[in-house]
C-alpha positions as CSV (number, residue, x, y, z in Angstrom):
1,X,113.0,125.0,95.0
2,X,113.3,121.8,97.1
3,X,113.7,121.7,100.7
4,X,115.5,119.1,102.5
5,X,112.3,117.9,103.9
6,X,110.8,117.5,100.2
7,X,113.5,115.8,98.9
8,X,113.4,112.2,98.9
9,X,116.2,110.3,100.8
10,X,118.8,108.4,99.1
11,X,118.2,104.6,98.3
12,X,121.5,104.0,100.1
13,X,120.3,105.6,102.7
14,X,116.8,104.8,103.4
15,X,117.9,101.1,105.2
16,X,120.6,100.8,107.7
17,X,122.4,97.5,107.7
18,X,119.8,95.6,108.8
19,X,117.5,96.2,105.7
20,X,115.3,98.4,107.5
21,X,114.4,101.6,106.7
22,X,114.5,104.4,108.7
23,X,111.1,105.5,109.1
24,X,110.0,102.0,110.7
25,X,112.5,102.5,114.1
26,X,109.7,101.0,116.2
27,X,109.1,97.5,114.2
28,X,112.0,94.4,113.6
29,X,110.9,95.0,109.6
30,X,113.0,95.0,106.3
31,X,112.1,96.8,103.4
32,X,111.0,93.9,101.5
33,X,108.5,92.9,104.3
34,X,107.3,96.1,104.4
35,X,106.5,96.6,100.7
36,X,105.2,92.9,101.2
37,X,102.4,94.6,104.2
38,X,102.0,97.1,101.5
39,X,100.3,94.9,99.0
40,X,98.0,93.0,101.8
41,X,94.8,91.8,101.0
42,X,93.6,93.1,104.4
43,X,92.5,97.0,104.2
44,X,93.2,97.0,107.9
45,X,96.8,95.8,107.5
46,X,97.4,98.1,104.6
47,X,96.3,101.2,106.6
48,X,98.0,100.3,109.3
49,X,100.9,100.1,107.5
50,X,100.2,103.0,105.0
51,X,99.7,104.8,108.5
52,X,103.1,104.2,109.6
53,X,104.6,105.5,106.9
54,X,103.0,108.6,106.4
55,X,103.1,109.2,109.8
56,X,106.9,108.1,110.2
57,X,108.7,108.8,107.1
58,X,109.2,112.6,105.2
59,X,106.2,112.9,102.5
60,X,108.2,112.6,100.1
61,X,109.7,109.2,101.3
62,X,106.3,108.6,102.3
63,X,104.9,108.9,98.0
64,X,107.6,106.5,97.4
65,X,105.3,103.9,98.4
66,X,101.8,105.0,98.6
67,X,100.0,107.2,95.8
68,X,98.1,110.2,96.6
69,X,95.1,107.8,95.4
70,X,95.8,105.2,97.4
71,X,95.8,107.0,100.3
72,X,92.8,108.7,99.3
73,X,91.1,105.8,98.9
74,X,92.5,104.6,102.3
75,X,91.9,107.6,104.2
76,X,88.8,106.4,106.2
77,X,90.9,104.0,107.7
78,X,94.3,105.8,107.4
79,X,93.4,108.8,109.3
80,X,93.7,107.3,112.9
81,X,97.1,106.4,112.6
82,X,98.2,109.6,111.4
83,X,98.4,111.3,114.6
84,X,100.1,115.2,114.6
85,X,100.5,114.8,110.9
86,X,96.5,114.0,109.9
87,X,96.1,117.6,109.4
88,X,99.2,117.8,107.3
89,X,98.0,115.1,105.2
90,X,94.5,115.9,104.4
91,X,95.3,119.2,103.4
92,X,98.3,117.8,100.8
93,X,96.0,115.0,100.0
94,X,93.1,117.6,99.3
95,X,90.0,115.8,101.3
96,X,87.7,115.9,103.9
97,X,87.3,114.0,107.1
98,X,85.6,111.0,105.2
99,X,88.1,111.1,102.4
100,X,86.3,113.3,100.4
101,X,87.9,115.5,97.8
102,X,87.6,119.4,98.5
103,X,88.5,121.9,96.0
104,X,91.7,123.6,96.2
């Protein structure tokens, strides 16, 4: 059974007028520049922003835009912009401090 926290939010309702979604409150960012960051060349950029979102929006808004591989393979530099939810996220995401993966 889903939860209302495991559900994803409705595409109507993940952007407010604007174009900017919910889970980016503390940025002047749309959608489209967001998913843009997304796809940066920089790994520092994409963590950060890869960060933000799984740090600010529900996980399962969150897996919208980032694979449990990506952010595996991310999760060296990922991990400090986590804050309370790190702990969350390495145990959905199955891997150790370094990035790791530990058995289930």
């Amino acid at each position: 059974m889903q939860t209302q926290v495991d559900a994803p939010t409705l595409a109507e309702e993940l952007v407010d007028g604007n174009g900017r979604p919910y889970f980016l409150w503390d940025v002047d960012m749309t959608l489209e520049e967001f998913e843009a960051a997304l796809r940066s060349p920089d790994d520092e950029v994409r963590a950060y922003i890869v960060g933000k979102v799984m740090r600010q929006a529900k996980p399962a808004d969150a897996l919208r835009f980032v694979t449990q591989e990506d952010a595996r393979a991310l999760w060296p530099r990922v991990r400090r912009y986590l804050g309370h939810t790190r702990e969350m996220w390495r145990r959905r995401l199955a891997v150790d401090e370094d990035g790791e993966r530990v058995p289930r």
